[in-house]
TORNU-841852 format. One record per atom (N, C-alpha, C, CB): atom name; residue number from 1; residue in one letter; x, y, z. Coordinates in Angstrom, 3 decimals. Each point is the difference from the previous one (the first is absolute). Last residue first. Glycine has a CB too. Layout:
N
["CA", NUM, "A", [X, Y, Z]]
...
END
This chain:
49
["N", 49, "X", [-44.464, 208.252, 142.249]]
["CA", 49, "X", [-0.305, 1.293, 0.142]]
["C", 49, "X", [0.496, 0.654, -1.398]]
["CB", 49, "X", [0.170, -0.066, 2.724]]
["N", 48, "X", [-0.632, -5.420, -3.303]]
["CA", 48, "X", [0.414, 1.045, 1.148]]
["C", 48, "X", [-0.495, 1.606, -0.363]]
["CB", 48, "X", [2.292, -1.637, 0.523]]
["N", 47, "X", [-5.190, -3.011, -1.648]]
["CA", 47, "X", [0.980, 0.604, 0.105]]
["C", 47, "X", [0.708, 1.197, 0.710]]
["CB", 47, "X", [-0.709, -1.139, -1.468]]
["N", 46, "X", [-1.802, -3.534, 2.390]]
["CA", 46, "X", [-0.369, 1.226, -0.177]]
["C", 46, "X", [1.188, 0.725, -0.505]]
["CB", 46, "X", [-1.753, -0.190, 1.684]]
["N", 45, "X", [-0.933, -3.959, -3.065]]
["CA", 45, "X", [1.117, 0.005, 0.195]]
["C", 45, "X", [0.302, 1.213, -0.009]]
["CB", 45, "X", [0.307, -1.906, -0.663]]
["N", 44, "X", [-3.874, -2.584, -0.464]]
["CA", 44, "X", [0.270, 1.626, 0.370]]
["C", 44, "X", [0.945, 0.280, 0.729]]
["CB", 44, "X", [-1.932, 0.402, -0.061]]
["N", 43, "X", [-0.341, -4.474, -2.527]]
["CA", 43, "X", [1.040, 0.246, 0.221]]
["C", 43, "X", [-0.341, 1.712, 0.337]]
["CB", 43, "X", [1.289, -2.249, -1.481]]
["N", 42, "X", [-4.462, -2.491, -0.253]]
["CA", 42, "X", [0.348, 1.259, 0.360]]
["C", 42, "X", [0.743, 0.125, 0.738]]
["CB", 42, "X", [-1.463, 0.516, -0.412]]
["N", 41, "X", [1.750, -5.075, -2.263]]
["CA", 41, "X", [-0.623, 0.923, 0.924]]
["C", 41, "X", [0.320, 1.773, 0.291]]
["CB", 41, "X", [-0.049, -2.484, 0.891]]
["N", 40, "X", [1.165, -0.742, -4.086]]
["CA", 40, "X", [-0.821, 0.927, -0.270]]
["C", 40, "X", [-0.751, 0.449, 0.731]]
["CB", 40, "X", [0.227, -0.633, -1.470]]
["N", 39, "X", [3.679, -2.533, 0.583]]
["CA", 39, "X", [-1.053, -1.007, 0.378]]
["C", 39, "X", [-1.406, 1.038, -0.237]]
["CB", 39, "X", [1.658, -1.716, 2.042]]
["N", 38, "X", [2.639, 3.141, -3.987]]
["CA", 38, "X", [-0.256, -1.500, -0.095]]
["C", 38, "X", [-1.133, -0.574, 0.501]]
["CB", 38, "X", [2.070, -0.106, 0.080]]
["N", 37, "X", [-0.954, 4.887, -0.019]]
["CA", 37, "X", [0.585, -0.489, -1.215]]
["C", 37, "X", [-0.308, -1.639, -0.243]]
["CB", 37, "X", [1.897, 1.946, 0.331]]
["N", 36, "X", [-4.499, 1.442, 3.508]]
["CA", 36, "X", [1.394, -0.790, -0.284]]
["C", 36, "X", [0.077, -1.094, -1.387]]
["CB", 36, "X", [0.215, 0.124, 2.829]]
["N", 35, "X", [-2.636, 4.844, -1.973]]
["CA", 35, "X", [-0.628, -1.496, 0.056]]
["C", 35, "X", [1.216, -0.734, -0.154]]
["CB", 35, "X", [-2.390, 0.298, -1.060]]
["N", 34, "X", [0.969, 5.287, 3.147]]
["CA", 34, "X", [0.467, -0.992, -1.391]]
["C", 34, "X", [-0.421, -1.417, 0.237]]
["CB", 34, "X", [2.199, 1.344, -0.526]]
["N", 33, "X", [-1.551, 4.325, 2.650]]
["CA", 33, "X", [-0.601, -1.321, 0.271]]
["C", 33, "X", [0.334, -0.413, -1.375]]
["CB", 33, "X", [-1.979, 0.316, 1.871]]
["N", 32, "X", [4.712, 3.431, 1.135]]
["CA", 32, "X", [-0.245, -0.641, -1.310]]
["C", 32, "X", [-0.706, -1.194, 0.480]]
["CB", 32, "X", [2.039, 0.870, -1.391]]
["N", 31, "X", [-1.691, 4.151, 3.905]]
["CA", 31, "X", [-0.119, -1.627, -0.041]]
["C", 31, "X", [-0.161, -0.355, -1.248]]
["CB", 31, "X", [-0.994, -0.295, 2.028]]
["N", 30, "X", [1.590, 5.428, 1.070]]
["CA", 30, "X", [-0.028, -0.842, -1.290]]
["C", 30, "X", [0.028, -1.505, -0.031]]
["CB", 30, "X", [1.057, 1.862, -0.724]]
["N", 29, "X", [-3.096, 1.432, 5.221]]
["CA", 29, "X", [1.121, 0.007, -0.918]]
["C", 29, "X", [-0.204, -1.178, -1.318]]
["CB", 29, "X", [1.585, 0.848, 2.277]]
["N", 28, "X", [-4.974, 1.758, 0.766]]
["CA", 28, "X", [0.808, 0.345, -0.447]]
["C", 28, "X", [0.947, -0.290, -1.241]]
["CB", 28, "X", [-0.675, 0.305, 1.985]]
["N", 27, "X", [-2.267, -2.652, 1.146]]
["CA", 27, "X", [0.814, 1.447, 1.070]]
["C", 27, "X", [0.968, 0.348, -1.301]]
["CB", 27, "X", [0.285, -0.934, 3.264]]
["N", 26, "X", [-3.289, -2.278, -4.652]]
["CA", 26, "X", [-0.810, 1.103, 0.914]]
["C", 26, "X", [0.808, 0.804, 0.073]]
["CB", 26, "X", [-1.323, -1.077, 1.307]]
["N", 25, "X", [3.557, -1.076, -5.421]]
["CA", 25, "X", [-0.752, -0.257, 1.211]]
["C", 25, "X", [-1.114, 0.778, 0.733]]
["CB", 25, "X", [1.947, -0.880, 0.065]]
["N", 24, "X", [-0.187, 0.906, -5.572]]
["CA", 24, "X", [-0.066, 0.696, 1.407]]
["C", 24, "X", [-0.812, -1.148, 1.126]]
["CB", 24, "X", [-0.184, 2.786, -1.308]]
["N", 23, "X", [2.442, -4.632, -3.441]]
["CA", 23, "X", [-1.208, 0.525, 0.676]]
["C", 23, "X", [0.268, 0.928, 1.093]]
["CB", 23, "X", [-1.067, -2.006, -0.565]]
["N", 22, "X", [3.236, -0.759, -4.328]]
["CA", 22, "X", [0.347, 1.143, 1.129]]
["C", 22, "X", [-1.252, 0.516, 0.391]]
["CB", 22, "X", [2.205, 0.757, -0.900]]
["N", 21, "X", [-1.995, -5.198, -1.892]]
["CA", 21, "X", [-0.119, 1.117, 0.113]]
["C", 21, "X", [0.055, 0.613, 1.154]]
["CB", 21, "X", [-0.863, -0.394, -1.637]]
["N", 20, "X", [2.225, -4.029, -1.923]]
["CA", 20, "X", [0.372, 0.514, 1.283]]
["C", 20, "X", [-0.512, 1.119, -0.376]]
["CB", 20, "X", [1.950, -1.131, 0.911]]
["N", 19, "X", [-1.998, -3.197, -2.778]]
["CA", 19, "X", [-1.064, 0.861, -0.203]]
["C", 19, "X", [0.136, 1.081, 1.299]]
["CB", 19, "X", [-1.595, -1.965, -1.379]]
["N", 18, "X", [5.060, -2.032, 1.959]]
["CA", 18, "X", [-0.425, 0.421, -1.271]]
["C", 18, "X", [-1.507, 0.759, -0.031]]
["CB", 18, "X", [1.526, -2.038, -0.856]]
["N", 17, "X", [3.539, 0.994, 3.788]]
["CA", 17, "X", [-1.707, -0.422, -0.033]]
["C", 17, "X", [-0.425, 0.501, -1.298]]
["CB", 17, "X", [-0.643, 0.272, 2.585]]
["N", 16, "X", [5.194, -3.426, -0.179]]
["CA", 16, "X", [-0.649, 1.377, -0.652]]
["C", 16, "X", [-1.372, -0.063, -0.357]]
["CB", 16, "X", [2.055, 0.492, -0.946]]
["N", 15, "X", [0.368, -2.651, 5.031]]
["CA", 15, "X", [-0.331, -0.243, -1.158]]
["C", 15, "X", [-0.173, 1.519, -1.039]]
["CB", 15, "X", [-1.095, -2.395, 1.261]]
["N", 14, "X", [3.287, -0.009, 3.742]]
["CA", 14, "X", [-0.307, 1.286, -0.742]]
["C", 14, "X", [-0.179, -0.646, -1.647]]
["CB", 14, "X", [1.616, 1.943, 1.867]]
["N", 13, "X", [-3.026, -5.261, 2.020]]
["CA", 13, "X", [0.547, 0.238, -0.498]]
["C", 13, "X", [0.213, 1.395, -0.294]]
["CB", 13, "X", [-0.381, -2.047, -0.246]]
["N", 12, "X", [-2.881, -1.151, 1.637]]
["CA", 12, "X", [1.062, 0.137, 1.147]]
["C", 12, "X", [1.351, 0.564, -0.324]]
["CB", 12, "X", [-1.076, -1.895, 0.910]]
["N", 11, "X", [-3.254, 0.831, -2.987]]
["CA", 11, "X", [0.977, -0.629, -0.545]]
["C", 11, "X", [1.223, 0.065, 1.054]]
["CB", 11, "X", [-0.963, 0.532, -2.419]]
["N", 10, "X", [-2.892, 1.782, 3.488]]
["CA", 10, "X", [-0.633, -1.933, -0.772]]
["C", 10, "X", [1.308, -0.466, 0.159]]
["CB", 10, "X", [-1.985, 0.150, -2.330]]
["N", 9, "X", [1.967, 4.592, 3.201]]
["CA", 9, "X", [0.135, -0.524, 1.079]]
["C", 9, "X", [-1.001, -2.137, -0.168]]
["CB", 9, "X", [0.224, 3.612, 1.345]]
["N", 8, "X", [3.350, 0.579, -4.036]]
["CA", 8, "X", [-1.523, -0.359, 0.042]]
["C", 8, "X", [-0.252, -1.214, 1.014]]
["CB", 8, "X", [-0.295, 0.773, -2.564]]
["N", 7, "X", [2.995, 3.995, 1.269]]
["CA", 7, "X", [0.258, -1.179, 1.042]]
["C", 7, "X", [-1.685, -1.240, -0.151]]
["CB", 7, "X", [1.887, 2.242, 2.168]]
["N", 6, "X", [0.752, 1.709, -6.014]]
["CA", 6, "X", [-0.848, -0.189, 1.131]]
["C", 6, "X", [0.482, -1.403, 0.104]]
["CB", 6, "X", [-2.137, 1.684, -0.265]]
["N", 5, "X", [3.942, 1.873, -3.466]]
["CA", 5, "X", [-0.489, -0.936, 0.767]]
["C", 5, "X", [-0.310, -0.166, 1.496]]
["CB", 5, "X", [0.942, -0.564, -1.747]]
["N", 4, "X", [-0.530, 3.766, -2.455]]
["CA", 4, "X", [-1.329, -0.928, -0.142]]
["C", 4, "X", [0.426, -1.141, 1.105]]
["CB", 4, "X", [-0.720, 0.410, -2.897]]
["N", 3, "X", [4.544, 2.665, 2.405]]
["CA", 3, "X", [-1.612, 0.860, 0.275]]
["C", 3, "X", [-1.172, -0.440, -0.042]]
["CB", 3, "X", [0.840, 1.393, -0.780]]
["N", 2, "X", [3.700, -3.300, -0.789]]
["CA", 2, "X", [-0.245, -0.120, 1.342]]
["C", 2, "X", [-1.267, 0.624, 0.444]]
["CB", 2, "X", [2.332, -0.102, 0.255]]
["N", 1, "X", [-1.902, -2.672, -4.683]]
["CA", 1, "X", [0.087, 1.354, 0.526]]
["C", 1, "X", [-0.114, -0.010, 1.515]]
["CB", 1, "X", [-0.974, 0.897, -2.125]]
END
């Protein structure tokens, strides 16, 4: 799914993430956090307006 993926910055790669939940930032806006599919590092990834 394009909507679960993220840039994870282990693998140096776009991976997909897995246990993904939609958070509010401070200022506001929407962000998906999660865990990269392979190695499980945390992944966040802001989304748009």
């Amino acid at each position: 799914m394009a909507d679960n993926m993220g840039y994870c910055v282990k693998c140096k790669e776009k991976r997909e993430m897995k246990d993904v939940q939609q958070v509010t930032m401070k200022n506001g806006r929407k962000a998906a956090k999660g865990k990269c599919s392979k190695c499980g590092t945390g992944i966040y990834k802001i989304l748009p307006k």
